[in-house]
Structures are given as C-alpha cells and as structure tokens.
C-alpha positions as CSV (number, residue, x, y, z in Angstrom):
1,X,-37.9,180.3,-122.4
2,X,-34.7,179.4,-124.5
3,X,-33.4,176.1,-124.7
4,X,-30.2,176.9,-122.8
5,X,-31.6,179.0,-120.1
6,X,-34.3,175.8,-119.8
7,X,-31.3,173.6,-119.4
8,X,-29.9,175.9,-116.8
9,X,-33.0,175.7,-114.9
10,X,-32.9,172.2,-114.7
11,X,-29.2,171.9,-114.0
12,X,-29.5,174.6,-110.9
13,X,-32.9,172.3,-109.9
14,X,-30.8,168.8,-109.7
15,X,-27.7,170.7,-107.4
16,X,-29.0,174.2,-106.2
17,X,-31.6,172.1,-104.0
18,X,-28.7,171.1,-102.1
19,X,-27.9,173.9,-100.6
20,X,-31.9,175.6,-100.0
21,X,-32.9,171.9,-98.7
22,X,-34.1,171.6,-95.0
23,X,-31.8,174.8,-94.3
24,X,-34.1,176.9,-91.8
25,X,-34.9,175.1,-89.1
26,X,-38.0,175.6,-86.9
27,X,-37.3,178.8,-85.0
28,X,-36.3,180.6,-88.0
29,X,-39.4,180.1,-90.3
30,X,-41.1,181.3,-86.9
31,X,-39.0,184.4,-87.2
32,X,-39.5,184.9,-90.7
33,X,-43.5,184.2,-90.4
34,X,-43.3,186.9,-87.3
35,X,-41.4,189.0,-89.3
36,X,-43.7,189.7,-92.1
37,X,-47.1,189.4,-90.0
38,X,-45.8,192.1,-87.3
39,X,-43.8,194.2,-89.9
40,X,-46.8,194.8,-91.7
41,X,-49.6,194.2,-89.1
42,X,-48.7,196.9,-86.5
43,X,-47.1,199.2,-88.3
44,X,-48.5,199.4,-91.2
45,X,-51.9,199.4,-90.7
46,X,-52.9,200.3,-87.3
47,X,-54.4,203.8,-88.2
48,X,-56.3,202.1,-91.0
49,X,-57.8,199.5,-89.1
50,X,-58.8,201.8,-86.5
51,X,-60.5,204.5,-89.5
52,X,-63.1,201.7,-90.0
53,X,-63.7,200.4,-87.0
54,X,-63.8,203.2,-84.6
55,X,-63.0,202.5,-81.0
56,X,-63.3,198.7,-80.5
57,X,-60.4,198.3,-83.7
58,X,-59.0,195.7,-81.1
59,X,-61.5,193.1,-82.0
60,X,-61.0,193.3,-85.6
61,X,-57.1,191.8,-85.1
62,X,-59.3,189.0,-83.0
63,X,-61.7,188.3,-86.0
64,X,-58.4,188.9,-88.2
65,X,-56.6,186.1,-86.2
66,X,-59.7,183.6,-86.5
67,X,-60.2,184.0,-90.2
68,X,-56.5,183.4,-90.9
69,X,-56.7,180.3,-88.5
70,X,-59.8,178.7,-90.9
71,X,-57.3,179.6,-93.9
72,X,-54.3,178.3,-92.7
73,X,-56.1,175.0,-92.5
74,X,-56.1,174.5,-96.2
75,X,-52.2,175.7,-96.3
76,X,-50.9,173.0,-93.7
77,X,-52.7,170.2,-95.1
78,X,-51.7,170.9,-98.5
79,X,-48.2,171.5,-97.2
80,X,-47.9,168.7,-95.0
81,X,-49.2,166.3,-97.9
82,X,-46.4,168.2,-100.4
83,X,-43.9,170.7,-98.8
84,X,-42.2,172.5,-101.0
85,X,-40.5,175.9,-101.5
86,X,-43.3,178.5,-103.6
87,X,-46.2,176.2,-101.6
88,X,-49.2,178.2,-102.8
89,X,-48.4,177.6,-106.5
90,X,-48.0,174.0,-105.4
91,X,-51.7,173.7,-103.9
92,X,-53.0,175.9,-106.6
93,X,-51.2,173.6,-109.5
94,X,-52.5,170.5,-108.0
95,X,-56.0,171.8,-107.1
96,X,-56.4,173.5,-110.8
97,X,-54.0,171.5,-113.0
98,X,-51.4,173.7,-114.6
99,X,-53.7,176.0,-116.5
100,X,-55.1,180.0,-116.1
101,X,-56.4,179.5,-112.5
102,X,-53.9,178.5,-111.1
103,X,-50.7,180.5,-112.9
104,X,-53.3,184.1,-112.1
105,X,-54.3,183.0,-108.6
106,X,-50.3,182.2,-107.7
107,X,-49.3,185.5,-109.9
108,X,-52.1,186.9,-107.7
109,X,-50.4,186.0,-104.4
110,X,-47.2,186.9,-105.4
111,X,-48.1,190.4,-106.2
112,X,-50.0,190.5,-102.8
113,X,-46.5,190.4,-101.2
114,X,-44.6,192.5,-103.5
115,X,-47.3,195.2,-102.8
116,X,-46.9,194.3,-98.6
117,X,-42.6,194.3,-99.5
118,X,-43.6,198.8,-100.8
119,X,-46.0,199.3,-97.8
120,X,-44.0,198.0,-95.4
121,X,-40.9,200.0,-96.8
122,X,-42.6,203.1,-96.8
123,X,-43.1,202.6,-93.2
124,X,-39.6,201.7,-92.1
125,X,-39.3,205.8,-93.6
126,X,-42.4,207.4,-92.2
127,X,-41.1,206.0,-88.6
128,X,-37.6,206.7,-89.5
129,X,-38.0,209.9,-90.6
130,X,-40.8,210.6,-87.7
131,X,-38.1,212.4,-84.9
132,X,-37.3,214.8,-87.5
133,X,-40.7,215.7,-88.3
134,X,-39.5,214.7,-92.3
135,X,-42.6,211.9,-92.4
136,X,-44.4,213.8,-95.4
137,X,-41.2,214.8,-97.2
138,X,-41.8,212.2,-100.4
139,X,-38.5,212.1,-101.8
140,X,-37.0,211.1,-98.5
141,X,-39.8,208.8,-98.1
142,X,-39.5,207.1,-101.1
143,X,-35.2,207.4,-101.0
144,X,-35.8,204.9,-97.4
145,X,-38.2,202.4,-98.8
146,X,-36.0,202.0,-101.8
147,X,-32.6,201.3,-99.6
148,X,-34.4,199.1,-97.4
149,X,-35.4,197.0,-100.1
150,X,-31.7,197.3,-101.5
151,X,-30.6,196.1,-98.1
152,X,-33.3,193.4,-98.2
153,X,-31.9,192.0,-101.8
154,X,-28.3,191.9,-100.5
155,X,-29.4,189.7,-97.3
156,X,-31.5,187.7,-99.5
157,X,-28.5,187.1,-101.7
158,X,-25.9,186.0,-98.9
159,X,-28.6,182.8,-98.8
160,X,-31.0,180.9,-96.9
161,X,-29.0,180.8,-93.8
162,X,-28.3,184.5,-93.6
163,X,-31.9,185.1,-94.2
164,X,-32.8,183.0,-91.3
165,X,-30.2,184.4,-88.6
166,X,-31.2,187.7,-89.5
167,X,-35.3,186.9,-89.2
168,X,-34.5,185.6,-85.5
169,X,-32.3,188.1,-84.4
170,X,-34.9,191.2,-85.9
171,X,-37.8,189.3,-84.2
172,X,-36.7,188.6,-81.0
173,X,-35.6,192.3,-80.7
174,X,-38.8,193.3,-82.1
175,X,-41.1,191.6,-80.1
176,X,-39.5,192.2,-77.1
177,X,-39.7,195.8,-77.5
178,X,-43.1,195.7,-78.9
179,X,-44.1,194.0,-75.5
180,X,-42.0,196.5,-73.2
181,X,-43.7,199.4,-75.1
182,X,-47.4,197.9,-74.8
183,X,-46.8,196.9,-71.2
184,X,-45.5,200.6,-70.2
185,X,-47.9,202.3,-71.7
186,X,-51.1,200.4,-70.6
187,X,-49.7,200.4,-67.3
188,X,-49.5,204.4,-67.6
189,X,-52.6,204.7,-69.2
190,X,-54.8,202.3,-68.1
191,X,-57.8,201.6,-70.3
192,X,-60.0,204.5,-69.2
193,X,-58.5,207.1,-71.5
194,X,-58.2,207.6,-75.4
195,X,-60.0,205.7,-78.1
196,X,-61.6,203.6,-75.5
197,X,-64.2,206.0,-73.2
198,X,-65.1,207.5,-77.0
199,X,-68.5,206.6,-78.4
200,X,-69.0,204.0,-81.0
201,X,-71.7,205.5,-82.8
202,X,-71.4,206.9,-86.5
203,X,-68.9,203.0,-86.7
204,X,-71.4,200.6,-87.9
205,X,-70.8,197.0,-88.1
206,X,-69.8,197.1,-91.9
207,X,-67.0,199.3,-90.9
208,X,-66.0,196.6,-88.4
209,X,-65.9,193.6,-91.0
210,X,-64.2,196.0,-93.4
211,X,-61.6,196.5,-91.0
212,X,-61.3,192.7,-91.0
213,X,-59.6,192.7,-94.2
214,X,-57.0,194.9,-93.2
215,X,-56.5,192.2,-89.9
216,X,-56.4,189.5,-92.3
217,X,-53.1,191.1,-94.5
218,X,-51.3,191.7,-91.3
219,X,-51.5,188.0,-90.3
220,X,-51.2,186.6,-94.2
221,X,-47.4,186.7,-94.0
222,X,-48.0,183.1,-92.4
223,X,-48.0,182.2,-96.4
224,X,-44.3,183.2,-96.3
225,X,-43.6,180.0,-94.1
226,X,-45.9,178.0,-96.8
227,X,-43.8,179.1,-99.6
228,X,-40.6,177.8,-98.0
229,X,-42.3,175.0,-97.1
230,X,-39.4,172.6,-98.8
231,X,-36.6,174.3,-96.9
232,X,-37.9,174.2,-93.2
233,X,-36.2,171.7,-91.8
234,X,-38.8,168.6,-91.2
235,X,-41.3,169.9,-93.3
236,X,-44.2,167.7,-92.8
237,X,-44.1,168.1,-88.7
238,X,-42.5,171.7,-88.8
239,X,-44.7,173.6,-91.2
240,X,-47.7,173.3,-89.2
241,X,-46.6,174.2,-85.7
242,X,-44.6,177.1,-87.8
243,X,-47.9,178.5,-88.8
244,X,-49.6,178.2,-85.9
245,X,-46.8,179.1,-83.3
246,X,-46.4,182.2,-85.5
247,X,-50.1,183.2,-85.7
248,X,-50.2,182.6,-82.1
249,X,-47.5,185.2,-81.0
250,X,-49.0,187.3,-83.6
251,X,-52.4,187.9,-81.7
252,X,-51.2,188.4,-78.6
253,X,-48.7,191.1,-79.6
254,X,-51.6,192.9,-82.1
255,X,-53.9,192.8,-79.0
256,X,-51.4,194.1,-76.6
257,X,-50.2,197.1,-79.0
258,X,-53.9,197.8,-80.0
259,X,-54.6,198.2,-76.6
260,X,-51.6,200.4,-75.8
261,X,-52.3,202.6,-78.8
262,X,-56.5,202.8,-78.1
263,X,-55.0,203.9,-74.4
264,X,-53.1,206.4,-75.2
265,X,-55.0,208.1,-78.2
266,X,-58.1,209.0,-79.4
267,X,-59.6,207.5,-83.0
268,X,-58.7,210.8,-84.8
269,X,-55.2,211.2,-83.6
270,X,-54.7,207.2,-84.2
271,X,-56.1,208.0,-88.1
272,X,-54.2,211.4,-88.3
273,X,-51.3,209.5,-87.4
274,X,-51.5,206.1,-88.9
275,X,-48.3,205.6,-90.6
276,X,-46.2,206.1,-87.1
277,X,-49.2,205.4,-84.6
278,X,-46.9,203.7,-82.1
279,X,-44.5,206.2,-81.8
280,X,-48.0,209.4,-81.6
281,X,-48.8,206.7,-78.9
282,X,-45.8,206.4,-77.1
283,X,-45.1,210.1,-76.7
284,X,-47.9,210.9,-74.3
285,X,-47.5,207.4,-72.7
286,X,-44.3,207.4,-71.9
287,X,-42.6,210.6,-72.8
288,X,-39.6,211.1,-75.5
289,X,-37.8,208.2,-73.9
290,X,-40.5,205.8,-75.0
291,X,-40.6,207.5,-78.3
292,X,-37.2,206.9,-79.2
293,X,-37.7,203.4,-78.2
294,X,-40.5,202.8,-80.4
295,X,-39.0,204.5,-83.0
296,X,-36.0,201.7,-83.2
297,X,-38.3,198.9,-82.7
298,X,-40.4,199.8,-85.4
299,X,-37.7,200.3,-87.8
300,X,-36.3,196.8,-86.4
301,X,-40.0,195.5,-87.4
302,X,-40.6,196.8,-90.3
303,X,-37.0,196.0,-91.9
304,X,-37.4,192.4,-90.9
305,X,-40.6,192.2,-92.7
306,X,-38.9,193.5,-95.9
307,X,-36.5,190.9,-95.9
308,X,-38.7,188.1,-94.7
309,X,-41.0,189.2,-97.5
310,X,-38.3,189.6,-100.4
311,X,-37.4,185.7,-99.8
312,X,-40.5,184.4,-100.1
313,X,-42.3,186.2,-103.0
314,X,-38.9,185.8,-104.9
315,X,-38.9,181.9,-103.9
316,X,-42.3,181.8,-105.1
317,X,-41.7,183.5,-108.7
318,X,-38.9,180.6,-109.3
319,X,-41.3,177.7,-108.9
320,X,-43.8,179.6,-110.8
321,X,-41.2,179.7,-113.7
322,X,-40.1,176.4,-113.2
323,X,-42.9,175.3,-113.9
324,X,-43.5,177.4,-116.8
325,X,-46.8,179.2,-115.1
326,X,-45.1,182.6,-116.1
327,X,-42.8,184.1,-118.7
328,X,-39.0,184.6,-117.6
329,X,-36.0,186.2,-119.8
330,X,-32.7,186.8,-117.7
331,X,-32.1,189.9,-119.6
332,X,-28.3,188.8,-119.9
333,X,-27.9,188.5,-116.3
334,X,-25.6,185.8,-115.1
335,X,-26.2,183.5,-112.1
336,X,-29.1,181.1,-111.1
337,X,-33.2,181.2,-112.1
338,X,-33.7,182.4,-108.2
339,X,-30.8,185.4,-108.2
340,X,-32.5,186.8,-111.8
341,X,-36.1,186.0,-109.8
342,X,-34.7,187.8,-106.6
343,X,-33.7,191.1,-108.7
344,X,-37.5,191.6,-110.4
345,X,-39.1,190.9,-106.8
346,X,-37.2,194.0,-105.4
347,X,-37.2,195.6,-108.5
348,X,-40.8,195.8,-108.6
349,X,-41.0,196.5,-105.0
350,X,-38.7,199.5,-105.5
351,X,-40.9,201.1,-108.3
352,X,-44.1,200.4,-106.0
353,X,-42.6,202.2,-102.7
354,X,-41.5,204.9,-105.0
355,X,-44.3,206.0,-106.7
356,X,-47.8,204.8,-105.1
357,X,-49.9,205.9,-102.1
358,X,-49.9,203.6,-99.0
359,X,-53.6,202.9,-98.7
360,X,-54.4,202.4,-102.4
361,X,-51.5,199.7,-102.0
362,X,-52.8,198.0,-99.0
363,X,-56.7,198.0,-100.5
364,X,-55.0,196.1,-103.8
365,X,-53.1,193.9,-101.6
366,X,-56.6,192.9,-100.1
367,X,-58.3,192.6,-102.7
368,X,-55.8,190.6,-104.5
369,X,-55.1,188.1,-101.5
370,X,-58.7,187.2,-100.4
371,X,-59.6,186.1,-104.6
372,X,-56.0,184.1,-104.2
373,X,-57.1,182.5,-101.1
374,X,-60.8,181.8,-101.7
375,X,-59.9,180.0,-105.1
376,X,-56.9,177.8,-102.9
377,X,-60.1,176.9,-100.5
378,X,-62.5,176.5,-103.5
379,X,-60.3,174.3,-104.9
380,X,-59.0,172.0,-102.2
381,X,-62.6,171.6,-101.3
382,X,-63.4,170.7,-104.9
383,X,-61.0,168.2,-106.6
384,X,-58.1,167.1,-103.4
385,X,-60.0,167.1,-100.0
386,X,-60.6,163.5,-100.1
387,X,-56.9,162.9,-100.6
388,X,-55.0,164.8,-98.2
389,X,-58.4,164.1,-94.8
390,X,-59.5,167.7,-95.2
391,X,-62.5,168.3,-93.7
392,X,-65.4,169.8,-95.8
393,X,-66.9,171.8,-93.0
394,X,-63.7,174.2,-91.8
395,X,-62.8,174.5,-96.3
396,X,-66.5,175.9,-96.2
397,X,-66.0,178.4,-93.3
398,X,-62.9,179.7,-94.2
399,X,-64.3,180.2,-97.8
400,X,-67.6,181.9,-96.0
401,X,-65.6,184.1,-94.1
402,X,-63.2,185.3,-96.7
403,X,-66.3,185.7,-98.8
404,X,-68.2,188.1,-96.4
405,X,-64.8,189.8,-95.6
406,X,-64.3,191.1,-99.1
407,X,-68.1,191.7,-99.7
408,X,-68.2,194.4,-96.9
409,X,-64.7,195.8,-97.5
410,X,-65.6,195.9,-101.3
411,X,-68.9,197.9,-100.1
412,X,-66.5,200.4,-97.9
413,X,-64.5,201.1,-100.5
414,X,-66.9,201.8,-103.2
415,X,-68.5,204.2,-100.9
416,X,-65.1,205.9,-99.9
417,X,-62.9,205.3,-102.7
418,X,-64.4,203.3,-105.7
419,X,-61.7,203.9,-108.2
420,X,-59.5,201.4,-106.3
421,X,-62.2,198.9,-106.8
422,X,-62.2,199.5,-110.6
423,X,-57.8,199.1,-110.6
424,X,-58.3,196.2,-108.5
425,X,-61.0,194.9,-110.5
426,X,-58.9,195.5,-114.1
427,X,-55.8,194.1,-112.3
428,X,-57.1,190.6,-111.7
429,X,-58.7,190.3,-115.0
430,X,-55.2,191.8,-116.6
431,X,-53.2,189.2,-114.5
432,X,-56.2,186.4,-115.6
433,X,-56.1,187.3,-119.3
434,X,-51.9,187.8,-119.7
435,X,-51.7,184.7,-117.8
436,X,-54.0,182.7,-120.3
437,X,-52.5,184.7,-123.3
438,X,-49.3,183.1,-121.9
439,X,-50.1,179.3,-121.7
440,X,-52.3,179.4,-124.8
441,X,-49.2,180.5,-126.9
442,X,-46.6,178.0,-124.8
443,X,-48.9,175.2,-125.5
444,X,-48.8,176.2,-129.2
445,X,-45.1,176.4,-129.7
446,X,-44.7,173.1,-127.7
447,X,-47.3,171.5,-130.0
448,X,-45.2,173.1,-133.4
449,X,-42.3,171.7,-131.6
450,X,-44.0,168.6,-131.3
C-alpha cells in the first residue's frame, strides 16, 4: 500500500464513519439478514438439500436452524463486546492477533459470500428465465446473474440508507409471498402426496447430516448483520435480537416452503428441478396463477439477497485492508477504500456467475464457511471466552456440530464428487499460504522502513 493511498485510508476512516455510523436501524439489518438467508436458502438450494436427504429434507433446515443458533452464539458475544462494521475479521483479529489465521479465515468468509453473491444470481436467471422454458440457455443465464449484480453495485453505491430501504421493502414483499404460496399450496395438497408418502430407504443418515451443510449456508447470511455490526443503530442491544429475530423468521418460512414443495412433488422432480423448485411446485399446486406468482417472488428473493450480500462482503474486504490483513491497489480508480472495495466484490462475483457450475459453487462455499467458523469458535473458546462471559459448554457444541457437519458432507462428496474436495482443499491452503506470503513480506518492508 502506497503512502498516499495509506493516508487516504485514514482520512476516509476519521470522516467517512460519519456517514456509515449507526445508519440502519433495527428493521433494516433484519431485512438485510432475511435477505441473504432466504435469497439463498429457498431458492438456491432446495433441490440440493432434498438430493441428500430424500423425503424428510424438512428436518435438515431444523438441524440447519439449531446449528447456526450454537454459532451465532460466538458472533453476538463478540459483537456485543466490539461492534463494528467487517465483524468477523474483528473476532478473528482479536482471537488470533493480526497474523495468518486470522487474515485466511476472514479471506475465507469473505469468499464464502462472494461465492453465495454467483449462486444466488444465477438463480434470480434460472427462475427468471423459467416461464420461457430459457432456464438451460447459459448465455442468458450468465447475461441475468451478471446484471443483477450490476444492479446490486449501483444500490450499494447510493449508500447505507438506500441499501437498507431497499432490504425492507424486497423482504417484506418476499416473505409475504413466500407465506401466501406455502399456505396455498399445503392447503391444496395437504401432506399426503409427493415427497412425503415416498419411502426413505436407499437415504441413509449420512445423507441427512450432509444435507445439514447445505441448511447451514442458507441461514449463514446472519454473518451479514455481524459484519455491519458498527452501523446498526445501537449496536450492543440491536445486533443480537437482529440475529436472532432474523434466524427466527428464517425457520419458519424454510419449514413452511419445504413443506409446500415436499407436498406438491416427488424427490426426483424436486432434484430434476432444483434451481426453480418453487415455481415446479407451484404449478401443480396451484396452477399457472401460482406459478407466475412464485416466479416474481423468487426473483424479489433472490435479488434482495444479491444486494444484501454485495454490502456486506464488500464492507468486510475494507476492514480487512484497513487493517492491512490483505493486499489492496486502486488501480487508478478514484473515490474512497470502500467504493474501489465494492467494485472487486462484484467484480469477482460477476466472473463466478459467469463461468462456474452452481453446485460446485455451493459445495466450496461449505466448505469454506464451516473451516471459517470453527476457527472463530476455536478461537473464542481459546484465548477471549473469559473476557467477553462466554460459556465453554455452547463454544464446544457449536464447534462439535460444525465438526461432524463437514465430516459427513466431506464423506458425501468424496463419494459423489471428490474433485471438489481436492479444489476446496487447494483453495484454503492457496488462501492460507498467499495470506502468509503477504504479512511475512509487509512485516519485512515495515522493519526496512524501520
């Protein structure tokens, strides 16, 4: 980092705080939480969920919603000790020092959501290109995702308070709908039909726990509200109930949609269709009207998600370069650290959505979340439980459950697809290695400067 673009840094930290400070208030962050858990969660990952665990794929969004309440623990104790905007890098700074662990494990998270910004994208186009039977055209596919995440930079870039208006407005329509749709449907299916009279032989119980992982990365976007910790109005009471509230309205809109879908198809038509499984659902439920309907709710979902998502992860990547945890040039770009931070986040988003498959992208997002999250457990438990009255029993559970979470979806995978093992494997030992490559050579020019 050059001299004058450190002395920008600092000069946007000492005024641009101004404006970010305390600027969404409680509502919104619950918006913006919804809006990445649901974008993703239902939408995304429905059919894949179901693959694994077969007919009772309802349960695993239970289990999902449990394990994300044992990790949220860590994330609202370490928030409401020190809010702040890019919270995980916070916790994983002040639970590692500011060394390799923590600048991979926060690199790690921050690619976790760039990857859930190109899934969810691709979604908004297979459902918007689903009525005219266009959902396996990949240039249109990849043309949508890439001008959603356009329109998600240029809302980003209005600011804070267009972000937030935006988040409430999307998840209010979204989760409305998504409740009119689940209600209709059960109420014309009942739960005698589809997914639900089949057998649940040939799904084992590995299958089920795989599944889990999937459940957890549709509720993680609860890290979106930890990362704007320091701009939620009332951070120390707000960011808790935030989390909660949001993972609460999450679980009960997963179990209601699950159940709609599980009604209205069997497991084979839920995987043949699993990047539009709520519109395949609503067809038979509730005819072309209710397809249509879903149709606009998911693209209200899933484009809500995108922009919930682009704020955070770019949020994130400022106070990682603030505090000099990753490598930053500006590339002659004018404007402040978070505008240049905002164009790579979408920029890498872009290039995902455009030229990787769906699955392989959700199974690195997995992979790369649960490491992130067991070393923010390991390390609260370790070196700042005593100071911020976390208890050692729920740090231990939540780092058990991630733990047996990964180990059975690491087993399904290797059985099904073991190459994405190996990319996610050479990923985080890539980020690991760059990122101590990085420091070792920053701590050498400071000490020449020295």
């Amino acid at each position: 980092m050059t001299e004058g673009h450190q002395n920008h840094t600092e000069s946007q930290n000492s005024h641009g705080g101004s404006e970010a400070k305390e600027s969404i208030t409680l509502g919104g962050a619950v918006a913006m939480g919804t809006g990445v858990m649901i974008g993703a969660g239902i939408f995304a990952l429905t059919g894949q969920i179901a693959e694994l665990a077969g007919p009772l794929f309802p349960l695993s969004f239970i289990a999902g919603a449990i394990v994300t309440a044992l990790a949220a623990y860590s994330y609202i104790k370490m928030s409401n000790a020190w809010p702040s905007s890019g919270g995980i890098a916070m916790i994983l700074q002040k639970a590692y020092g500011p060394g390799t662990v923590a600048a991979a494990a926060s690199l790690l998270m921050a690619l976790s959501m760039v990857i859930n910004e190109s899934l969810v994208a691709r979604t908004f186009a297979s459902y918007a290109l689903r009525p005219f039977e266009m959902q396996d055209n990949g240039l249109l596919l990849s043309a949508l995702a890439l001008a959603l995440i356009v329109f998600a930079y240029l809302v980003n870039a209005s600011g804070n308070r267009s972000v937030s208006m935006v988040s409430i407005v999307m998840s209010a329509i979204k989760i409305g709908g998504i409740a009119i749709f689940a209600v209709a449907a059960l109420w014309v299916s009942g739960l005698s039909a589809g997914a639900f009279v089949e057998p649940t032989t040939g799904f084992g119980w590995e299958g089920m726990v795989a599944s889990v992982a999937f459940s957890i990365l549709a509720f993680k976007g609860f890290t979106t509200i930890t990362n704007s910790g320091g701009e939620i109005v009332d951070p120390h009471r707000n960011v808790g109930r935030t989390i909660m509230i949001a993972i609460g309205i999450c679980v009960v809109t997963y179990l209601l949609v699950a159940a709609a879908v599980g009604a209205s198809l069997g497991i084979d038509e839920i995987v043949a269709a699993r990047d539009y499984s709520l519109a395949a659902a609503a067809e038979p439920a509730l005819g072309r009207v209710g397809f249509w309907f879903t149709i606009v709710i998911a693209v209200t979902a899933t484009a809500s998600g995108v922009v919930a998502s682009v704020f955070a992860v770019s949020r994130m990547l400022t106070m990682l370069t603030q505090m000099k945890m990753i490598p930053h040039s500006h590339f002659g770009m004018k404007g402040s650290l978070r505008s240049h931070l905002l164009v790579y986040t979408v920029v890498v988003a872009g290039v995902l959505a455009v030229l990787f498959d769906l699955s392989r992208i959700a199974a690195l997002g997995v992979f790369f979340y649960l490491v992130m999250d067991m070393l923010v457990h390991w390390g609260v438990l370790r070196n700042l439980r005593k100071e911020i009255g976390a208890r050692a029993e729920i740090l231990l559970a939540a780092l058990a459950a991630d733990l047996v979470v990964l180990g059975a979806f690491t087993w399904t995978k290797l059985q099904s697809d073991a190459m994405i093992v190996l990319y996610a494997a050479l990923g985080i030992a890539i980020v690991f290695f760059g990122e101590h490559l990085f420091l070792r050579r920053k701590e050498a020019n400071e000490d020449e400067l020295a």
